[in-house]
BADRENTI-82353 format. One line per 5 residues: their letters; for each residue x, y, z of C-alpha. Coordinates in pm, whole numbers. Layout:
# residues N
a> X,Y,Z | ...;
***
This chain:
# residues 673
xxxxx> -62,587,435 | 234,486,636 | 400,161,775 | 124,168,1105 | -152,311,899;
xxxxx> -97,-78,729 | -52,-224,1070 | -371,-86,1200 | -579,-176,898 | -453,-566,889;
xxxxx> -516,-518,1252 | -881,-421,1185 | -978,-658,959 | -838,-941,1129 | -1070,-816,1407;
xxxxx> -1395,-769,1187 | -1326,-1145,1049 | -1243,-1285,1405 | -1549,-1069,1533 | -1789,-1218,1247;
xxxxx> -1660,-1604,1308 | -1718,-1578,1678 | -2070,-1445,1648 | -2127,-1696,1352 | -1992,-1974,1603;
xxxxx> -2185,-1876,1884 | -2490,-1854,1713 | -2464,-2201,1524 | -2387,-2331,1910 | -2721,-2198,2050;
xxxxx> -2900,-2304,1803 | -2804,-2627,1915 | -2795,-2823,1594 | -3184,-2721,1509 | -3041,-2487,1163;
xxxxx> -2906,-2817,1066 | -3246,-3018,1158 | -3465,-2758,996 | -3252,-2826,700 | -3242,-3182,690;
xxxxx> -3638,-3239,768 | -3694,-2997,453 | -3908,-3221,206 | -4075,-3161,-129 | -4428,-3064,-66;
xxxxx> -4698,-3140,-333 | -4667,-2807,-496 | -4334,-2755,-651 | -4374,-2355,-621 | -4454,-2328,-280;
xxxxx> -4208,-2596,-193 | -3925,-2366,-377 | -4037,-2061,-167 | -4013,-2241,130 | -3670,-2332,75;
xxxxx> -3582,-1952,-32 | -3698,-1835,242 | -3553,-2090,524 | -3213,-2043,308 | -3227,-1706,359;
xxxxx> -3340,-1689,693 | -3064,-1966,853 | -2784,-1756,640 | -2881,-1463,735 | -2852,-1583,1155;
xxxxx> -2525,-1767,1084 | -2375,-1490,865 | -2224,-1677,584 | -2365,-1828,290 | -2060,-2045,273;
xxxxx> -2140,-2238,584 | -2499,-2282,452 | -2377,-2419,133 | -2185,-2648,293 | -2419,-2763,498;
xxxxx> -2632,-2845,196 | -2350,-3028,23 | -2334,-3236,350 | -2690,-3282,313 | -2709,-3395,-56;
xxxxx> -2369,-3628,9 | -2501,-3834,238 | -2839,-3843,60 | -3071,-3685,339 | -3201,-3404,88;
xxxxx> -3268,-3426,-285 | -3078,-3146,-560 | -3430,-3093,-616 | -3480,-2969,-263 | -3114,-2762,-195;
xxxxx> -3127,-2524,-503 | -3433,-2318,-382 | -3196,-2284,-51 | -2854,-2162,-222 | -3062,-1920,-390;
xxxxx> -3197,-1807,-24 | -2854,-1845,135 | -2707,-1595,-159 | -2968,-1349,10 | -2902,-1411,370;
xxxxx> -2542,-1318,298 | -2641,-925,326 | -2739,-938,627 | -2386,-840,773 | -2372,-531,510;
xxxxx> -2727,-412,664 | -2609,-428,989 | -2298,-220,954 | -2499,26,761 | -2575,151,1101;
xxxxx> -2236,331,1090 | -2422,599,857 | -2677,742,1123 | -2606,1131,1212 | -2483,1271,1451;
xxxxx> -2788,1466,1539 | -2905,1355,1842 | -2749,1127,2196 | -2974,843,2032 | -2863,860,1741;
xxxxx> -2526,891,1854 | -2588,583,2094 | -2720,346,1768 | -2384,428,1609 | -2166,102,1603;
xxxxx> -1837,297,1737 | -2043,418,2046 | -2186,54,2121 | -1965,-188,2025 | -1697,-95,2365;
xxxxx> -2026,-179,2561 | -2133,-528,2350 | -1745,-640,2425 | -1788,-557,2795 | -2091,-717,2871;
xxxxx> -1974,-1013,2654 | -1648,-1047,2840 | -1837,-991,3208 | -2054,-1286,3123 | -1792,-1484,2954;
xxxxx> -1545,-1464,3273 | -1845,-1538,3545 | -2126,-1740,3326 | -2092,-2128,3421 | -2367,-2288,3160;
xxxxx> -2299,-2313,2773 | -2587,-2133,2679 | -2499,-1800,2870 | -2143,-1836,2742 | -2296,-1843,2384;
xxxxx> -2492,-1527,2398 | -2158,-1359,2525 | -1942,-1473,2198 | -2270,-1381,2033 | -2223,-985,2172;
xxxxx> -1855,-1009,2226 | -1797,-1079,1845 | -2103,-827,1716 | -1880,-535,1929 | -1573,-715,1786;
xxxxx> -1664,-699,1426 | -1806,-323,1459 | -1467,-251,1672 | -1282,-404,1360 | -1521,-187,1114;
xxxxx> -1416,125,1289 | -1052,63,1290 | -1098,6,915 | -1260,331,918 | -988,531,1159;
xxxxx> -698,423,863 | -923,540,591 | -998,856,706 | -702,1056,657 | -685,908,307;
xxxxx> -1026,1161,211 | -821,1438,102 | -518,1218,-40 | -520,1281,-414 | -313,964,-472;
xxxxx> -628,767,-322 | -860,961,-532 | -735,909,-845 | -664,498,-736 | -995,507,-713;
xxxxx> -1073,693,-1033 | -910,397,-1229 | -1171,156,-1071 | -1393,343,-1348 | -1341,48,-1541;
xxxxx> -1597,-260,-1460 | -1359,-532,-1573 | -1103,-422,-1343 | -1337,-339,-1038 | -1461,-706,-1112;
xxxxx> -1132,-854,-1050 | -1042,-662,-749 | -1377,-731,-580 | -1318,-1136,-684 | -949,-1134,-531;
xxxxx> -1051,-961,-240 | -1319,-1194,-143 | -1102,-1506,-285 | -880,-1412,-65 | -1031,-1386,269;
xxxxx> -1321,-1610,159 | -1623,-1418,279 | -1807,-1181,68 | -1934,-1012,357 | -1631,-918,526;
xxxxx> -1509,-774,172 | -1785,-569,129 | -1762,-458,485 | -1376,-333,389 | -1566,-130,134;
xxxxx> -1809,56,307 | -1537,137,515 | -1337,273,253 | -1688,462,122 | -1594,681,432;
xxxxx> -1313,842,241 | -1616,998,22 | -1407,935,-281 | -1644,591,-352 | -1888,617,-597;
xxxxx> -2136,402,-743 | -1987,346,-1079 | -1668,253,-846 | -1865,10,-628 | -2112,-202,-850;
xxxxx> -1790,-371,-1050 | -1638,-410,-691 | -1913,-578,-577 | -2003,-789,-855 | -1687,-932,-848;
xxxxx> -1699,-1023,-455 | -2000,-1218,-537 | -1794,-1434,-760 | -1478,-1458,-529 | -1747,-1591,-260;
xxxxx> -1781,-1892,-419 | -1396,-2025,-406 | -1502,-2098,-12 | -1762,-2320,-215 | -1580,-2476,-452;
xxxxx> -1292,-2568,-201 | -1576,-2732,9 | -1695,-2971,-220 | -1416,-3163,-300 | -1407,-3534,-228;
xxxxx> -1797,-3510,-235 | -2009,-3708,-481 | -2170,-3576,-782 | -2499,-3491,-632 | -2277,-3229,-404;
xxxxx> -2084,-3149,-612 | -2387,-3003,-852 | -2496,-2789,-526 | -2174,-2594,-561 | -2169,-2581,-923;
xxxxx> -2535,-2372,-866 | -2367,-2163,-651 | -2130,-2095,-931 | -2370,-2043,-1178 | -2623,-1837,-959;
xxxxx> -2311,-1591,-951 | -2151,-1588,-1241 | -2563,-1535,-1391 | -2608,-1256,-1174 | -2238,-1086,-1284;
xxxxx> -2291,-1097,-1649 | -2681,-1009,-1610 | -2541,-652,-1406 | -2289,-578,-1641 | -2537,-583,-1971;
xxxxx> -2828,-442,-1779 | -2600,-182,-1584 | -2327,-104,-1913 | -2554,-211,-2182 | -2784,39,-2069;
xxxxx> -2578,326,-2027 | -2474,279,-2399 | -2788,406,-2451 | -2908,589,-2173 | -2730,843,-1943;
xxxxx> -2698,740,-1595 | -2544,1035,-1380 | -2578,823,-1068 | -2329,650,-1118 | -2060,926,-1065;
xxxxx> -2221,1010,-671 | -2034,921,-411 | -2179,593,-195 | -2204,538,166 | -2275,232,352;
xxxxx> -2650,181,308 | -2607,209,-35 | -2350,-43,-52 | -2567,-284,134 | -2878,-192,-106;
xxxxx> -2648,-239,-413 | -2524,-614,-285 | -2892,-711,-123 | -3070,-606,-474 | -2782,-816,-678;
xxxxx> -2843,-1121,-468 | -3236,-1056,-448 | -3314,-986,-830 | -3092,-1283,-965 | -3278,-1500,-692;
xxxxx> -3601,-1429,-877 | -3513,-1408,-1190 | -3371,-1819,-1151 | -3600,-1952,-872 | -3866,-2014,-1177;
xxxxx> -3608,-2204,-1301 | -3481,-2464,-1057 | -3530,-2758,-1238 | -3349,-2650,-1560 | -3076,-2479,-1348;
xxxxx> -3048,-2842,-1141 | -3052,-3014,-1504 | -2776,-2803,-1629 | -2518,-2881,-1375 | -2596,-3223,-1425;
xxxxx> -2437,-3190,-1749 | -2200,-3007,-1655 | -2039,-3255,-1399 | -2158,-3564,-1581 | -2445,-3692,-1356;
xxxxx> -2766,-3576,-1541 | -2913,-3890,-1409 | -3176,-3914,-1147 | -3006,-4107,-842 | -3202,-4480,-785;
xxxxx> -3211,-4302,-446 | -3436,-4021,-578 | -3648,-4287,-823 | -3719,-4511,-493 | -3827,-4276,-242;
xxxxx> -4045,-4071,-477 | -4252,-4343,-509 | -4333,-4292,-131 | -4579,-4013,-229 | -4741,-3879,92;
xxxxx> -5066,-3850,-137 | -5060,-4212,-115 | -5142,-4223,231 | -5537,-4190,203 | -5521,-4499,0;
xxxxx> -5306,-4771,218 | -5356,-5013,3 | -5143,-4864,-236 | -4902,-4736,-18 | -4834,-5037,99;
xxxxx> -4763,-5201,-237 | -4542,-4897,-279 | -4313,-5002,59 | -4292,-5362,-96 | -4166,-5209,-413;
xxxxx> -3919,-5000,-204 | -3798,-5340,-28 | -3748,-5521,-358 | -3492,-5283,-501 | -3348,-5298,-131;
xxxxx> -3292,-5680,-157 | -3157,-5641,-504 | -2930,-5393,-365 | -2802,-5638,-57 | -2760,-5953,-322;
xxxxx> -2522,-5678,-527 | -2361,-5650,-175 | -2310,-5929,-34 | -2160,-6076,-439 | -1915,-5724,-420;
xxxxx> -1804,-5818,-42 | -1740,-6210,-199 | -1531,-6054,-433 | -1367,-5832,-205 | -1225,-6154,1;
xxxxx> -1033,-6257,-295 | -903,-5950,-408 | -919,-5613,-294 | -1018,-5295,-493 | -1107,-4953,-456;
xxxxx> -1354,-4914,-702 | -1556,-5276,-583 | -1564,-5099,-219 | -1709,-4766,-374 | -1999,-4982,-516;
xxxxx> -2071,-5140,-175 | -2050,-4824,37 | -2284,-4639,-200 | -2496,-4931,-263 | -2512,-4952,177;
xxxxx> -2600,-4567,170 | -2907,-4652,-29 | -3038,-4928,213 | -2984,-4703,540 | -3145,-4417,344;
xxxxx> -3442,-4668,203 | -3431,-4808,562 | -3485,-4446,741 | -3785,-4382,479 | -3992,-4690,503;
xxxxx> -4024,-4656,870 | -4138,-4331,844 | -4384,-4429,609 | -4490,-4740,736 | -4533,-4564,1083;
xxxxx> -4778,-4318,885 | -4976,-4609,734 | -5030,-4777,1037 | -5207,-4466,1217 | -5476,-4479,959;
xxxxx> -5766,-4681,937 | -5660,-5043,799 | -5807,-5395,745 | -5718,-5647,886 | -5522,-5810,615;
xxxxx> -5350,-5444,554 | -5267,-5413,916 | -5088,-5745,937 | -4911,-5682,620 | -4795,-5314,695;
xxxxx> -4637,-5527,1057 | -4504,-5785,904 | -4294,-5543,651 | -4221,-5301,933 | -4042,-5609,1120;
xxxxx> -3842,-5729,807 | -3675,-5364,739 | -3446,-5362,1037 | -3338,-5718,913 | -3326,-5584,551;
xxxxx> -3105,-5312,688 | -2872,-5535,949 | -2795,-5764,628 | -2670,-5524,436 | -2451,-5411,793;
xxxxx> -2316,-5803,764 | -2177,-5723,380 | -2024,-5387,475 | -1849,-5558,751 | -1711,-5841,470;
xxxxx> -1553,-5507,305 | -1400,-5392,617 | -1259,-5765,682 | -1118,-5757,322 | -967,-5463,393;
xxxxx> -813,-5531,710 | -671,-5910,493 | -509,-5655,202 | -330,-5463,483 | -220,-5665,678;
xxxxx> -147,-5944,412 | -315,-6227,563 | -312,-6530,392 | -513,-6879,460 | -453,-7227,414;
xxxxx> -551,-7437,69 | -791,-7605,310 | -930,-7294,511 | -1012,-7090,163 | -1167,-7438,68;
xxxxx> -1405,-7439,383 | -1467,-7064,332 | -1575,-7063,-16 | -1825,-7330,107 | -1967,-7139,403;
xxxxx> -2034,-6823,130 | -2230,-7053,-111 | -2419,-7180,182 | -2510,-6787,247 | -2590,-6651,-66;
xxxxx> -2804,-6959,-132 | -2982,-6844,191 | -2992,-6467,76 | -3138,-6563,-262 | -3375,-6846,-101;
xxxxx> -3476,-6578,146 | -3521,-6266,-119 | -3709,-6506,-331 | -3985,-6580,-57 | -4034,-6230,19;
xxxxx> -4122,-6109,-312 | -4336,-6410,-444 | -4439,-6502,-107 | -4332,-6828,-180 | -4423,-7099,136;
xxxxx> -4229,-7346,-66 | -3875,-7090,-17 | -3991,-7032,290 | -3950,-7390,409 | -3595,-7403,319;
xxxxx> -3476,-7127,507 | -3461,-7228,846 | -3324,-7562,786 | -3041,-7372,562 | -3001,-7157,796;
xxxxx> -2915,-7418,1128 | -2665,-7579,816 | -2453,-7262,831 | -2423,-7248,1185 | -2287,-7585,1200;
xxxxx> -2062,-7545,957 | -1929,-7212,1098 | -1864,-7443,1407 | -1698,-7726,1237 | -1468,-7415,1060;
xxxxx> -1363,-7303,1359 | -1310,-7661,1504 | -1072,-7744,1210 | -905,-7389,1197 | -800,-7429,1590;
xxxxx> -629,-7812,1416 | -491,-7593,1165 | -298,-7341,1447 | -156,-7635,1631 | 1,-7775,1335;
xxxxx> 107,-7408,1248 | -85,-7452,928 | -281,-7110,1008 | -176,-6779,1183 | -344,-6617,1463;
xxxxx> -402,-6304,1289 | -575,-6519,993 | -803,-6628,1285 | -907,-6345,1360 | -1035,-6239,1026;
xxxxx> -1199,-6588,991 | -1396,-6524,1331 | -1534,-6207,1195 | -1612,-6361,859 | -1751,-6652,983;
xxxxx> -1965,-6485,1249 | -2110,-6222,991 | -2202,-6506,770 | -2377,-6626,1044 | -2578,-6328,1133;
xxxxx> -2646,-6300,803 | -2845,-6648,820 | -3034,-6526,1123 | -3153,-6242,987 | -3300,-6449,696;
xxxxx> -3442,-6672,915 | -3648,-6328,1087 | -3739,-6242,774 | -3925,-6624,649 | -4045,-6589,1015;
xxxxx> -4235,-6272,900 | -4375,-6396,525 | -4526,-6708,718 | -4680,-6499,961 | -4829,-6273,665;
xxxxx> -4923,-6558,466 | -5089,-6772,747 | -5436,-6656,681 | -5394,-6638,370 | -5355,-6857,55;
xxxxx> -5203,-7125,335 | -5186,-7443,126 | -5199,-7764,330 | -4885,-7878,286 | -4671,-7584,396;
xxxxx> -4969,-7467,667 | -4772,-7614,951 | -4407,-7391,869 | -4310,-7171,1169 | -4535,-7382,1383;
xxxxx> -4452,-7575,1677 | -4294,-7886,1606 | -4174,-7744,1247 | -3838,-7848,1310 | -3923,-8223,1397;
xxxxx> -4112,-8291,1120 | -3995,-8539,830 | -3994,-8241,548 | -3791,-8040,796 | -3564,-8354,851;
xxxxx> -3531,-8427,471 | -3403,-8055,413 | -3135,-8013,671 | -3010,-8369,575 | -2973,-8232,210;
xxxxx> -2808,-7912,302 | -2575,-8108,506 | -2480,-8300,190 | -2416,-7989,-4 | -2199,-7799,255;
xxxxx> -2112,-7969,553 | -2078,-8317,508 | -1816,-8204,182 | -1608,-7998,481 | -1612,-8288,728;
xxxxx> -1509,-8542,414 | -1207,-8303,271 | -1096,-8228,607 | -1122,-8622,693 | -962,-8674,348;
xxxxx> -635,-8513,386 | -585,-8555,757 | -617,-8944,688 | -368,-8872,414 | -138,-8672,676;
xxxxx> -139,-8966,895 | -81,-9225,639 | 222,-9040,487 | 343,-9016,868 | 319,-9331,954;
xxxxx> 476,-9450,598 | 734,-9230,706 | 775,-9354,1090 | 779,-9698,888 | 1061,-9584,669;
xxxxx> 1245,-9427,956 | 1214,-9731,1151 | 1325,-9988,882 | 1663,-9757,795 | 1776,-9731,1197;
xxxxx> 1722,-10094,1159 | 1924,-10132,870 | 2185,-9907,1002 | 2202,-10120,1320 | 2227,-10446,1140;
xxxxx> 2538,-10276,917 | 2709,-10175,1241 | 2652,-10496,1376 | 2819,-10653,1098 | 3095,-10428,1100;
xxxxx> 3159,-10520,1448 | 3171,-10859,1425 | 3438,-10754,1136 | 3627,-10571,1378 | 3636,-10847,1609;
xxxxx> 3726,-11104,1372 | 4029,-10926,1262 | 4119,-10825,1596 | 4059,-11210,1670 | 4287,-11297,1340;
xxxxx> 4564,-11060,1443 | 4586,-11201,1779 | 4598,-11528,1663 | 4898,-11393,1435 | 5105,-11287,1710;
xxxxx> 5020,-11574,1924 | 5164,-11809,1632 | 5499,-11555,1608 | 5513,-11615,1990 | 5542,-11945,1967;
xxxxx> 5740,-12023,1718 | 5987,-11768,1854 | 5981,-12028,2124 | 6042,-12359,1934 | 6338,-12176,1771;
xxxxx> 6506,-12048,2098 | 6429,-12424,2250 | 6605,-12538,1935 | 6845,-12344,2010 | 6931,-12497,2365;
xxxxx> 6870,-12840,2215 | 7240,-12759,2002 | 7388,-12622,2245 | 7332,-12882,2485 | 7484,-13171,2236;
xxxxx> 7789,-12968,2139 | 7903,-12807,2473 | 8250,-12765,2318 | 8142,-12545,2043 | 7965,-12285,2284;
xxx> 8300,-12304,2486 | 8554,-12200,2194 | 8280,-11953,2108;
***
């Protein structure tokens, strides 16, 4: 084998993978998304056995169309991740996908058919797969719709992948009477190392398929036998599942026990070969295993691994779905799994009971939402990753509880109900959309925590004051609300509504005093805009409980309707005196405190600042009074000085006259002088 006998074989299987993903692709497009809706509508069906062959068989039969158990798996861990499909259900389906997997090796077992005849000739993948590429391309390059271009990448990559397979075969063939190949192969006589080549291989490229379809090429040569192959093939069951394993990372436990059966459905089916196969032939001589092997056998040989082991553990399900719980550390059933199984479709024929069961489903709903809404609380003050964890999976169970009850409830409603049942199966079909938009409003309170931690928002003393208050108002409505529902309590329900009109009032006077707060540059805009969403959330939050009273009264107003709370939800509810009595004390507890504090210190701000004008005003005073003074100093020494000089002046004058006075009286004097 020479530099372009290399060349040509990358070249080939880079065409018989490319080939297989475009068929895979196209296939998964015309399906439309109905492989992964067949999938996700799979349910437990009252027997367990028949419910396990159902899954084998629609794992097998969806791998076997997409070509890759990989993608199947995958799928699955998707599925169990976001909680759609139970462990319970997926395992029967790994064990089907494992199956489906052959399909590709049974295909290109077509390369074995004779010569004989033109038909025979025809069937043969290197006479067909020029005309699969050509009809593929013609459509591809004049076909307008998506459909019609799907069915071409469907042909174009079957004629690909064959067009690879034959390349493969073209490089192999002069290798048939190369006694360096021969004896390469010869060493593969031992299973251990034939185990690690087949698990590298398919490692490697990450499809077991595609590896075994490099070795039925190679099986061309004639110089592959069976006791060469089985190891070889073994091990590329194993190396399949690094595609797996690679797939489930950042996935939760439940997925990640999907591709831990995967694993052990593989590495079970390895060591079960090698002591039936070896352990045997300690014993027993199998000369078999020195004849050469073609294609079909290959694909018999990986089909009847994948098959046999499937049987062998699809008894088994539960203890194999058990074990990889303690092997990743969730042996646990999921509150998910405990919740909905409680919605038995057996239940059904007795609505009664079924409905009790929904209520019962809606209880650990609202104990999930109060967990919420306390972890979002805690997320405003400080931010962690593990607090947000506990919300987000806490919020998958509601949507998931959510999605199940209506289903149900639907279902209950088309039989035959009393009265009292039909109004009751209503009433809790109109409170789960509230349910579910409440524990929306405490998802959002993580995403507005998380938006404060990165962009380091901060509020005001005053502000965190207000909002503290606003949350106490809501999670005494939450609990108030919660409270009513489950002991259909008229007296909770009475306090809701009132509660409720407190909060939006107080969400108004926040904003009122935050707007204050801006123009005295006490607040930030961008702190504003995290209060908004808070504050409107909050809000909603109240509305929502205020649906959900609206719905117990309605339940309750036939029934055990006591004469004091008969009137609630009523017309002219809201003007009467015990309607009047309860908003007045919730105003006490959280608004009039608010209004008081704010009042408070803003009183205080204008005291200090007129204390401080008054301070201001008495020192320019002071000031002017002290320049004042100084001026009049000025001027009275300026006045003094004068006066000095004036004095000089004049007595200069008196001396001078003095002068004259002598000269005049002794005239003779001045003359001799």
């Amino acid at each position: 084998m020479n530099l372009f006998s290399v060349l040509s074989l990358i070249g080939g299987i880079g065409l018989f993978l490319y080939g297989m993903n475009l068929m895979s692709a196209s296939l998964k497009n015309l399906a439309g998304g109905s492989l992964e809706k067949i999938l996700e509508k799979l349910t437990t069906g009252r027997n367990k056995a028949i419910s396990a062959v159902k899954g084998f068989s629609l794992g097998t039969g969806v791998t076997a169309i997409i070509q890759s158990s990989a993608a199947t798996t995958i799928m699955l861990i998707g599925f169990v991740n976001a909680g759609i499909m139970k462990l319970s259900q997926a395992i029967p389906v790994v064990f089907g996908a494992n199956v489906g997997s052959t399909a590709t090796a049974q295909i290109l077992r077509l390369g074995d058919l004779g010569e004989g005849s033109t038909i025979l000739k025809l069937l043969k993948p290197s006479s067909f797969a020029p005309v699969l590429i050509g009809i593929g391309a013609f459509i591809l390059l004049f076909a307008k719709k998506k459909k019609s271009k799907d069915i071409a990448g469907i042909l174009s990559g079957l004629g690909i992948l064959f067009f690879g397979m034959t390349t493969m075969e073209s490089v192999f063939e002069p290798l048939k009477e190369s006694e360096q190949f021969q004896e390469l192969f010869t060493s593969f006589n031992n299973p251990l190392f034939g185990i690690l080549i087949g698990l590298i291989l398919t490692a490697i490229i990450q499809s077991s398929s595609a590896s075994v379809g490099i070795l039925q090429a190679i099986s061309t040569t004639g110089v592959v036998t069976y006791g060469t192959a089985i190891p070889i093939i073994i091990g590329q069951n194993i190396g399949k599942c690094m595609t797996i394993l690679l797939g489930s990372i950042g996935a939760n436990k439940k997925a990640k026990r999907v591709s831990m059966t995967y694993l052990l459905f593989n590495v079970f089916g390895a060591v079960f070969f090698v002591f039936a196969i070896y352990g045997l032939q300690m014993f027993i001589d199998m000369p078999f295993m020195d004849k050469v092997i073609n294609r079909g056998a290959i694909a018999n040989v990986h089909f009847l691994f994948n098959f046999i082991i499937s049987l062998i553990l699809l008894p088994f399900s539960s203890l194999i779905a058990r074990l990889t719980g303690k092997i990743i550390g969730d042996d646990e059933e999921s509150k998910l799994d405990k919740e909905l199984a409680t919605l038995d479709p057996m239940l059904l024929d007795t609505p009664n009971i079924a409905i009790t069961q929904c209520r019962k489903v809606m209880f650990s709903m609202a104990d999930a939402i109060k967990e919420n809404f306390s972890l979002g609380v805690s997320l405003l003050k400080e931010f962690k990753d593990e607090t947000a964890e506990a919300l987000l999976e806490n919020e998958k169970f509601i949507d998931k509880c959510e999605s199940a009850l209506n289903e149900y409830l639907l279902k209950i409603t088309a039989k035959r109900l009393t009265s009292n049942d039909r109004r009751l199966a209503s009433e809790l079909l109109n409170s789960i959309s509230d349910f579910e938009r409440i524990g929306d409003h405490c998802e959002n309170l993580l995403n507005i925590s998380k938006t404060i931690e990165d962009e380091n928002i901060t509020f005001s003393a005053q502000g965190s004051e207000e909002i503290h208050t606003i949350l106490k108002a809501t999670s005494n409505i939450i609990d108030t609300t919660f409270h009513a529902f489950k002991e259909d309590d008229l007296t909770a329900v009475s306090r809701i509504e009132p509660l409720a009109q407190t909060i939006d009032e107080v969400k108004e006077i926040i904003k009122e005093h935050h707007v204050i707060r801006l123009q005295t540059g006490e607040c930030g805009i961008s702190g504003g805009f995290a209060l908004v969403d808070i504050l409107t959330s909050l809000e909603r939050i109240g509305s929502h409980c205020s649906n959900i009273a609206l719905h117990v009264a309605k339940k309750l107003r036939m029934e055990n309707i006591d004469e004091m709370h008969g009137h609630i939800y009523t017309n002219g509810y809201k003007t009467s005196e015990e309607y009047k009595a309860l908003y007045c004390y919730y105003v006490s507890l959280y608004s009039a405190p608010i209004t008081e504090a704010y009042s408070r210190k803003y009183n205080e701000l204008e005291a200090k600042a007129l204390e401080e004008e008054k301070r201001t005003g008495q020192e320019k005073s002071d000031k002017n009074k002290i320049e004042k003074k100084e001026k009049n100093i000025k001027i009275s020494n300026k006045t003094e000085k004068d006066e000095k000089k004036k004095d000089a002046g004049i007595n200069k004058n008196m001396k001078n006259e003095k002068g004259k006075d002598k000269d005049k009286k002794n005239p003779q004097k001045k003359h001799k002088n």
